[in-house]
N, C-alpha and C positions, 0 to 999 in steps of 0.2 A: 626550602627549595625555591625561593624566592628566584623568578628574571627564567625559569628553566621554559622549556616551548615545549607543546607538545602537537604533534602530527596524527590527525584524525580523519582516519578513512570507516566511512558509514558504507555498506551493502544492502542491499534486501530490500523490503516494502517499509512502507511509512509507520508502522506501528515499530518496526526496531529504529528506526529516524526518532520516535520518540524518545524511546530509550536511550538512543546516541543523545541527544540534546540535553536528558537528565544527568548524564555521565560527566558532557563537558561542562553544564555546572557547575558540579562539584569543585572540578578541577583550578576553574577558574575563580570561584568562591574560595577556593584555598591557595592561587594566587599564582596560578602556573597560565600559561598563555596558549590560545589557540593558534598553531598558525595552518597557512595554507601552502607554506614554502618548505618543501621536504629537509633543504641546507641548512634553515634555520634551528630546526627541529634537534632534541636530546632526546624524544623518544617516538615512536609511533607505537599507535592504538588503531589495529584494526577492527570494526564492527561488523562480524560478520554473518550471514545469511546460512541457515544449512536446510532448508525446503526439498530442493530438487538439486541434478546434480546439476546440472549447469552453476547454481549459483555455489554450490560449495567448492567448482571449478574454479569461479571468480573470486570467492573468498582464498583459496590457494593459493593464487596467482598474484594477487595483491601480499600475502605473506613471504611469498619468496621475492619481491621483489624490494619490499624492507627486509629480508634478510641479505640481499644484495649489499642494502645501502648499511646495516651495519656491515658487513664484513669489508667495505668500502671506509671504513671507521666514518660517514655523516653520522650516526645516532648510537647511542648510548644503549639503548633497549629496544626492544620488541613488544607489544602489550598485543593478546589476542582476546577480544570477548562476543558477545552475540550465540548467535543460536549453533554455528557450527563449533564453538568452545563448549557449550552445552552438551552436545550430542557426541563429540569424539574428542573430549578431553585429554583423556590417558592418552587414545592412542596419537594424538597432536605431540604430545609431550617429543614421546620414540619419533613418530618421522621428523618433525624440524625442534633441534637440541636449542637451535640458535633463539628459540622465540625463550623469553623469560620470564611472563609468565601467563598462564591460561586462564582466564575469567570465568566462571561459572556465574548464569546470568543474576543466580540468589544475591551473589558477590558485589553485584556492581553498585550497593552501597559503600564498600570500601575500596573504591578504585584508588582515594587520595591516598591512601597508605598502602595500597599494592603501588603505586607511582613512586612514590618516596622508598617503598622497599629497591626496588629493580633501580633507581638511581641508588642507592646505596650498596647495589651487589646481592642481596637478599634473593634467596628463593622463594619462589611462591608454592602456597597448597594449593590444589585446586580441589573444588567439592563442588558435587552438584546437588545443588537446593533450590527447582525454581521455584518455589511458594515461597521462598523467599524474596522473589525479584521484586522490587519498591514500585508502588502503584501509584504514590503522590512522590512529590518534588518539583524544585525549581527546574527551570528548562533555558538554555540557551538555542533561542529559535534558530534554525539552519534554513530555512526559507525563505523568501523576500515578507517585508514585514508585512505585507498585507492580508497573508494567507497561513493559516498553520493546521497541522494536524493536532485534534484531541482525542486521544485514545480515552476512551469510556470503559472497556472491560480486559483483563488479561487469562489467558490460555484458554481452552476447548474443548468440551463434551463431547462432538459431535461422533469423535471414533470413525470417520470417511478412513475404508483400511486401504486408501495410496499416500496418508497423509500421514506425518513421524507428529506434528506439531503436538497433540498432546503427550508425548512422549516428552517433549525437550521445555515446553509453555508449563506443563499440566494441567488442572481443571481450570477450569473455567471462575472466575473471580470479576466478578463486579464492582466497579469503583461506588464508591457512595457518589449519589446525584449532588448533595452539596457541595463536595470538593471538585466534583466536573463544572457544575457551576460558577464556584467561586477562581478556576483556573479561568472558563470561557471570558469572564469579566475581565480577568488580569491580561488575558491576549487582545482583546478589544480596547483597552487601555495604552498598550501598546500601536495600536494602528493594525491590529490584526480587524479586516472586514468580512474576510469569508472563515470559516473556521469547516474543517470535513473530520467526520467520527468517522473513527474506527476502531475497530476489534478483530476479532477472528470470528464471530459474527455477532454483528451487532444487532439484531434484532432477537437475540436471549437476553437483551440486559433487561437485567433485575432479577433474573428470575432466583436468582441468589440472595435476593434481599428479602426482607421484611416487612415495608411498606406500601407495597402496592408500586414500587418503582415499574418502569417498561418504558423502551424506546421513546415511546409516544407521549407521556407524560413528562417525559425530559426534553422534546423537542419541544412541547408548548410554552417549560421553560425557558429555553435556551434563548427561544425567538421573542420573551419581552426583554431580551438584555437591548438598551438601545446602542447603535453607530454601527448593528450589525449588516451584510447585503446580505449572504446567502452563511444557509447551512445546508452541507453538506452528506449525504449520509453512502458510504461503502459497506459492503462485504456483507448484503441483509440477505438470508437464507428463505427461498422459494416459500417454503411452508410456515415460515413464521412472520410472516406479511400478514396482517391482521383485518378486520375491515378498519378498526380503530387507527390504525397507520396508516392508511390509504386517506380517509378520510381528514389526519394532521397531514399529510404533505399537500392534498389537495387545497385547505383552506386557508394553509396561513403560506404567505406571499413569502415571507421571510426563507422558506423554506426552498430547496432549489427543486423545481418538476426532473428528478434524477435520482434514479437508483442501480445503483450495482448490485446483480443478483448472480453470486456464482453457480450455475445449473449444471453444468460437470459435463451434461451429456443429456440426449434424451431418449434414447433407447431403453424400455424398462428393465431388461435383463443386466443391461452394461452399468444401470441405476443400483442398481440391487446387490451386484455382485461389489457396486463400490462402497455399497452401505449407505446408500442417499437415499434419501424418501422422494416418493412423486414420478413422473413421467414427461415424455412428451409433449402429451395429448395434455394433462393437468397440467404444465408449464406455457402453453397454448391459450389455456381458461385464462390463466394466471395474466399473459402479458395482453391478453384482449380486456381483459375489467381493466386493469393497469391505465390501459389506454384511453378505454370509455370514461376512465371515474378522473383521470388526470390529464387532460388534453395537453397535447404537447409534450407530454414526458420522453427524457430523453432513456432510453434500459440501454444498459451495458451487461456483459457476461463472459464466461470464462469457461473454458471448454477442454478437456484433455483428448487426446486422439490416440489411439492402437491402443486402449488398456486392456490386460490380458486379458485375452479369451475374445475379445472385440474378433467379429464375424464383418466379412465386407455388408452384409445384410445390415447390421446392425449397425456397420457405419454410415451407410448409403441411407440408413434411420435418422442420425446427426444430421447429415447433412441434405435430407427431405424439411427436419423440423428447421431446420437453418433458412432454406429457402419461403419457408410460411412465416417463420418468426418476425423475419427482416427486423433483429435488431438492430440499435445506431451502433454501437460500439462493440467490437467483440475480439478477445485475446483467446488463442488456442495453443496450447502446450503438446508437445509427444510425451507421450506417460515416459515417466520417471523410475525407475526400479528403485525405490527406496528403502533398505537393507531396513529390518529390525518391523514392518507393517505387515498387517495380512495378504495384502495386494502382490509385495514384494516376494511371499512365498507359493502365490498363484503358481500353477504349472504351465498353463498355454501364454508363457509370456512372448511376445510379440518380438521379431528382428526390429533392430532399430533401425534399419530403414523402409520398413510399413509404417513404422509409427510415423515418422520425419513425414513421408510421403504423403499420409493422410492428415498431417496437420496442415500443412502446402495446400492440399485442395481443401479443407476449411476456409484457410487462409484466401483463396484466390475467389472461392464464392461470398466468402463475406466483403472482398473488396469491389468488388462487383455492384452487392446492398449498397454501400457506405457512399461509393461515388454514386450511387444515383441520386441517393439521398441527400447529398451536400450538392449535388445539381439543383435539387429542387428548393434549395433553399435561397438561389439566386431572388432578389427582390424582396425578401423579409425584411424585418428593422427587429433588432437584437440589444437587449441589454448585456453590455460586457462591461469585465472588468479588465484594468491594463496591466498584465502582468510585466511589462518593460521592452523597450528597444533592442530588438534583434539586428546586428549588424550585416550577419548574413543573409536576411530577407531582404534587407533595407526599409525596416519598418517595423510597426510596433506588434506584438502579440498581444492579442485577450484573448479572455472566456466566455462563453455563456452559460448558461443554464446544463448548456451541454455537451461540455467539458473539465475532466477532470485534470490539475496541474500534470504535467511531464507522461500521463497515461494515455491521454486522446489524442485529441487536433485540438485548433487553434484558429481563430479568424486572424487575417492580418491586415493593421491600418498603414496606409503610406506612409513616408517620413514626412509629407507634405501639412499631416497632420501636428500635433503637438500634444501630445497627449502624456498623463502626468502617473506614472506606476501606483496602481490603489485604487486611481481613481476607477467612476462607473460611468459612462458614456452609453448615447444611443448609436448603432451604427445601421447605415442601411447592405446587405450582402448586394457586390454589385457582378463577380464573376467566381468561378471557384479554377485554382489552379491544382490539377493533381486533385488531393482531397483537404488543399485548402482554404479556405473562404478568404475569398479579398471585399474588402468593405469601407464603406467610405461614413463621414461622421456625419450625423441626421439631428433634428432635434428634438425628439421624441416620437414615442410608438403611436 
């Protein structure tokens, strides 16, 4: 199948971005080509997202719109894989006839020969096996090469009953520390300088293992790999913050002062019924040591709004702890009704528009924190990195310590400047527009 294209649309968070990367691998290891150009293209592969409905909305919608372009005769097939071919396989099949064939995520070792089937006319099985999904492999990076994601563990214990993921992931699976290792090298090799872990949470790894593995005895390793700037850490769960973790982010530089802690809520009733451990009041403790033991740390969080049975009491809770927390970063979702979870069979499920309503006013008080906070950061001097020339600011975008790629904000340097994508620069913040930092180059802190 030599010169054939294929069309690769990735959805969802960066941990299925890895997967998508392992995928095109393959592909291209066996000799078929990526493009970005739909006309080009003999097939598409979408990778899709099935979380919440929103995104299985936008997995949808990207399906019917390659079934457009087949039934337009551009593309030869359809390929559907990801988390929402996992979860509604069968019934994928019945609503769109036109996709040829359905991935089950076990599967996405043999894409190359589900590809060559579907150019050949072939049917495909689908079967769901995710203990089968491949935990090592080659990657074709999708991100600028400076930056990539290393996914360290696959699927989830945790049973939060608004959440399908262990349902469609399964348990919770550990990567051996060597082969995270031995990838982090191979990305640094590349020109990869910041590398960000993730799992579905990362702060259980190891607990699957046998040697005494944990988050923290992987960071110690990770951060003697030399040419690296920052490591990254997402998705570390409230209670399994250690003092031993606290104490590896504080002490080694290498490490970014940033953690993503998704806390769901802080109302302990609204905690409970989700199946999360902790509170408020203990998520309070949590981000005040946080802050005493790690000066400057940037906490980011994630937050659901109207989940059933949620009482204005209990929400006017969320967002009491919201106002004391003044985290830097914070994303808030309206609950989801996700069919097949405990949550999903709650009885005081919520109109979806309390829920909408009450994520809006999250949203309006957290933006509130964030612009003051990016006020105050006028007059600092910031180590960033350049993630590239935005034409529409007219100037360049970096990071700092605190910011995560395409999730947060962004400082932005003039075009006056000249600055080289990868590189690490000082800059001084000289005014903030809206909630973004404008700053100018310095030459040291």
């Amino acid at each position: 199948m030599a010169n054939k294209k294929i069309y690769f649309i990735s959805l969802g968070c960066d941990k299925n971005r890895v997967d998508a990367e392992m995928l095109c691998y393959r592909l291209v290891e066996a000799g078929y080509e990526i493009t970005s150009d739909i006309d080009e293209a003999d097939i598409a592969i979408v990778n899709t997202c099935g979380f919440i409905a929103s995104s299985k909305k936008e997995g949808l919608d990207n399906i019917y719109d390659m079934v457009n372009e087949k039934n337009s005769g551009n593309i030869q097939g359809i390929i559907v894989t990801g988390c929402l071919s996992e979860r509604h396989g069968e019934e994928m099949h019945e609503l769109i006839p036109e996709i040829d064939a359905i991935v089950g995520i076990g599967q996405n070792e043999d894409i190359v020969t589900i590809v060559e089937g579907v150019l050949q006319g072939n049917e495909h099985s689908f079967e769901r096996c995710p203990l089968s999904l491949p935990l090592e492999g080659k990657r074709l990076i999708s991100t600028p090469q400076h930056y990539a994601y290393l996914k360290i563990a696959e699927g989830c214990d945790n049973h939060c009953t608004y959440c399908a993921i262990p349902s469609i992931r399964g348990k919770y699976r550990s990567r051996a520390e060597q082969a995270i290792l031995d990838e982090a090298r191979e990305l640094v090799s590349y020109g990869v300088r910041e590398i960000i872990l993730v799992a579905q949470d990362t702060t259980n790894y190891g607990k699957d293992l046998d040697n005494g593995e944990n988050l923290s005895r992987l960071l110690k390793k990770l951060s003697e790999i030399p040419g690296l700037w920052r490591i990254r850490i997402l998705y570390a769960y409230p209670e399994k913050i250690t003092e031993e973790l606290i104490e590896t982010i504080s002490s080694i530089d290498v490490i970014a002062k940033y953690l993503d802690i998704p806390l769901q809520h802080a109302d302990p009733h609204v905690l409970k019924r989700m199946g999360r451990v902790g509170s408020g009041k203990e998520y309070l403790e949590l981000i005040h040591m946080l802050r005493d033991r790690i000066p400057g740390i940037t906490l980011r969080s994630t937050f659901i709004a109207g989940f059933p049975g949620e009482t204005e009491e209990e929400f006017e809770h969320l967002l009491s702890f919201l106002s004391e927390a003044k985290l830097d970063r914070v994303g808030c979702f309206p609950y989801s009704d996700e069919e097949g979870t405990p949550a999903g069979r709650m009885k005081e499920q919520l109109p979806e528009e309390v829920r909408e309503e009450r994520a809006e006013r999250v949203y309006r008080l957290q933006s509130e924190i964030e612009e003051k906070k990016q006020r105050e950061m006028v007059g600092t001097v910031l180590s960033v990195i350049c993630d590239g020339y935005r034409e529409d600011e007219n100037g360049f975008i970096c990071r700092s310590d605190m910011d995560v790629p395409e999730d947060d904000l962004h400082v932005l340097v003039p075009i006056t400047a000249d600055l080289i994508p990868g590189e690490v620069y000082f800059v001084t913040v000289t005014a903030v527009n809206g909630m973004i930092l404008l700053a100018e180059l310095t030459d040291s802190i």
